[in-house]
N, C-alpha and C positions, 0 to 999 in steps of 0.2 A: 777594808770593809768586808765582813762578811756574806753580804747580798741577803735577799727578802728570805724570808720562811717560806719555802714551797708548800703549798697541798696539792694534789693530783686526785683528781675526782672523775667519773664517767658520768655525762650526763643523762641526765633523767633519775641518777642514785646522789646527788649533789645533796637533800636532804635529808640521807640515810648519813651520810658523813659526818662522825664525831672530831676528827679534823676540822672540817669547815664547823659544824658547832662549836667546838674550841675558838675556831677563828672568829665567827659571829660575837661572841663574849667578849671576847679579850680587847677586840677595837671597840667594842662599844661601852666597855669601861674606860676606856680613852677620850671616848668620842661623843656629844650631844649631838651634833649636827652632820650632816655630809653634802659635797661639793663630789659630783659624778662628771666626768670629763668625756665628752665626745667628740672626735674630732680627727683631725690629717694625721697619718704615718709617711709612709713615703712616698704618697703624693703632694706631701705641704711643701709651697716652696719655700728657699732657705731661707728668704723676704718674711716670710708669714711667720717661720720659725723665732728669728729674732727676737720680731715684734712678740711675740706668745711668750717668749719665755719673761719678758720684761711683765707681760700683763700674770702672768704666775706666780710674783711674788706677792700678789694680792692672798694667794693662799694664808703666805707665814703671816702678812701684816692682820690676815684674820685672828690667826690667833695669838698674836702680840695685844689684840684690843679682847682678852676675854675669851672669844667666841673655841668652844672644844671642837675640832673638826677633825673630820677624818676624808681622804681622798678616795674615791675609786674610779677607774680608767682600764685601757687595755692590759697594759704590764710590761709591754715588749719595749726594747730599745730603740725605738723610732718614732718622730714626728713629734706630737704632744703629748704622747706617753712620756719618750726619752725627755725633755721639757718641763715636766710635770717633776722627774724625779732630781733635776737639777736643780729644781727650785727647793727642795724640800732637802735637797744637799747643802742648799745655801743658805738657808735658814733655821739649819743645825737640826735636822729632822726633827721639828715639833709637833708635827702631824702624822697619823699612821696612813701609806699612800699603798692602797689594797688593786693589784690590780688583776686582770681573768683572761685569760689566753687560748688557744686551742694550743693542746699539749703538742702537736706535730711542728707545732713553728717556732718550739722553744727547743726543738732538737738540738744536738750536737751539729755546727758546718751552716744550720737553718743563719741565712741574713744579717737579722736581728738579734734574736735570743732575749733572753732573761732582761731587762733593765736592773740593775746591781743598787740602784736607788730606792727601789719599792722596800718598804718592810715589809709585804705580804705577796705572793703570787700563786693566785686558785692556776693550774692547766688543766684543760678540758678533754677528755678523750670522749669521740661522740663517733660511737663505731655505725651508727643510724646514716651519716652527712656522705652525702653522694654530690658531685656537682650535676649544674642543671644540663642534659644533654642537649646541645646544640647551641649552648652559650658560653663564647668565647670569654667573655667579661668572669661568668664563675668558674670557668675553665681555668682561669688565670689565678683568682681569688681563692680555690684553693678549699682549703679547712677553716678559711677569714668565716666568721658568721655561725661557725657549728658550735661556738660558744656562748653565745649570747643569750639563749635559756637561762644557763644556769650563770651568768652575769645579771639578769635582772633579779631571778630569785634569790639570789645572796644581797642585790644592791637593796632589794625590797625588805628582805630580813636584818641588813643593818639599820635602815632606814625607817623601821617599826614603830611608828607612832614619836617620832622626831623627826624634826625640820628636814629637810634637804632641796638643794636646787643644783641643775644640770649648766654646764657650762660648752658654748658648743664652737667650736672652731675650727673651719673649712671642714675638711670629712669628703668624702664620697656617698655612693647609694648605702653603704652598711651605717652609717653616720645618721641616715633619716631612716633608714628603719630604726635604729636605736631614737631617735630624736622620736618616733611613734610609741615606743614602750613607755619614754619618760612623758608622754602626752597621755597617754591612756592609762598612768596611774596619778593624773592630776599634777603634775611635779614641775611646778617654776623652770625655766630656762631663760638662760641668757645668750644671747645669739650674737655673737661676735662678727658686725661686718665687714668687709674689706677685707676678708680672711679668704676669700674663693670659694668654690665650688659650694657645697651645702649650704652652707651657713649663707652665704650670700643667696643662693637659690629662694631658700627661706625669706631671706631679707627683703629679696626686691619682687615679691609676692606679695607680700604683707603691705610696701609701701608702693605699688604700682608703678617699678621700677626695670630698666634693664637691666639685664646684668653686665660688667664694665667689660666683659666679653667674652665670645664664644665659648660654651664649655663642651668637647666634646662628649661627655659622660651624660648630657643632657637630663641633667639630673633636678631640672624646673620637670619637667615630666613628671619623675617620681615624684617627687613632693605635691602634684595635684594627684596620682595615683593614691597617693596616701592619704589624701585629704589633710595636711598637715595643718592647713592654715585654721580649719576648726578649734585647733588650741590654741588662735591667735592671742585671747587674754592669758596667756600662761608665757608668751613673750617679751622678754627686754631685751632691746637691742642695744646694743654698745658698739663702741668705735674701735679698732682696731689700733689705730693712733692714740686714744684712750690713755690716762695717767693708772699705774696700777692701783694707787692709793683711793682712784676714782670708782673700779670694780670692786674694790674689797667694801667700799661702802654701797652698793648695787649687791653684794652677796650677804651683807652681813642683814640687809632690810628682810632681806627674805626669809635670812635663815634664824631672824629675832622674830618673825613675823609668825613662824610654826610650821604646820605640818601642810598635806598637799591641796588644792582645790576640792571639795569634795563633791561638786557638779559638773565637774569634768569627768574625776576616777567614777562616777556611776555611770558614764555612756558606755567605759570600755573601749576596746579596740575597735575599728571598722571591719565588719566584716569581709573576709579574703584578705587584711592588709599583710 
């Protein structure tokens, strides 16, 4: 295999880029629809992992039933990223599976690197991204997050006036900031519980639940920080245990149903989130 088609973009010139316009085009003569992935790298457990890669085959049986899709996610080789491109391995790559990186964690010796499964990988250089002083958590984190601008503005530009729904599975704090982009542009999500952290933060919010136990990333904080639960009607929740044959009809409802809420996409973001 020869691995994804790279572009290398700086962000804030991501729209200047005849690359990424080439790339916008090209999947979307592929693609009606799109399934955007948020979720665990290598904080998912190997549990959670399993199970996800079994509920990913809901992708291909999307488009065994019709439906033209295209994928977008992180791109890196870890967690539901690496997950995401197994599945799309196993299913004889029917779908084009786009995913956006900070270009420093796709280095040479970096962890992770490239996922060899994507057909597309945007990397980010975002010479602006400082970590936050005095916080261990982004200290740690890195260049995690200096992508996500130009992650949403490429997932918005595929996304143009055609279907899409977000699919979210465990994740950390960059997980509900991304789960806040696809809430402030109206955009269906499916919320995967019994997956951990995020996604269950979400979960047992919504249904006045504990969570099965102690997170320390206390990441029920963030998601009232964000006021997430505002996009309550833009949530499906699903079992983690779940048939994949069962998500792919929970994806396909949504993504025959159209394009995004558009009484949500008019509140926008919360301000400061």
């Amino acid at each position: 295999m020869s691995g994804p088609v790279i572009v290398r973009v700086t962000s804030g010139a991501s729209h200047q880029s005849t690359a990424v316009e080439q790339l916008v085009h090209d999947v979307r003569l592929q693609a009606d629809a799109f399934v955007f992935l948020s979720g665990g790298a290598a904080g998912m457990a190997l549990s959670v992992r399993r199970r996800a890669r079994t509920l990913l085959d809901a992708l291909t049986m999307l488009a065994s039933r019709g439906v033209r899709i295209a994928v977008g996610d992180g791109g890196t080789h870890a967690g539901l990223m690496k997950e995401a491109g197994l599945a799309r391995r196993r299913g004889g790559n029917v779908f084009p599976l786009v995913g956006v990186a900070p270009a420093p964690k796709l280095e040479a010796g970096a962890p992770w690197g490239v996922d060899p499964n994507h057909s597309h990988l945007v990397a980010v250089d975002n010479p602006q991204w400082t970590a936050v002083s005095g916080s261990a958590r982004q200290e740690e984190q890195g260049a995690w997050g200096s992508e996500t601008d130009v992650m949403f503005e490429l997932f918005d530009r595929l996304a143009l006036e055609r279907a899409s729904v977000a699919l979210v599975i465990n994740g950390g704090a960059l997980t509900l900031g991304e789960v806040a982009r696809h809430g402030a542009s109206g955009r269906r999500m499916v919320v995967v519980t019994d997956s951990g952290r995020a996604a269950d933060a979400i979960a047992c919010l919504l249904q006045g639940t504990e969570p099965a136990g102690r997170d320390p990333e206390d990441l029920t904080d963030i998601v009232r920080a964000l006021d997430l639960l505002r996009y309550r009607r833009l949530y499906d929740l699903f079992p983690l245990a779940g048939a994949a044959e069962s998500l792919a009809g929970v994806l396909e409802r949504y993504l025959r149903e159209g394009g995004p809420d558009p009484r949500l996409k008019a509140q926008g973001p919360k301000p400061g989130a």
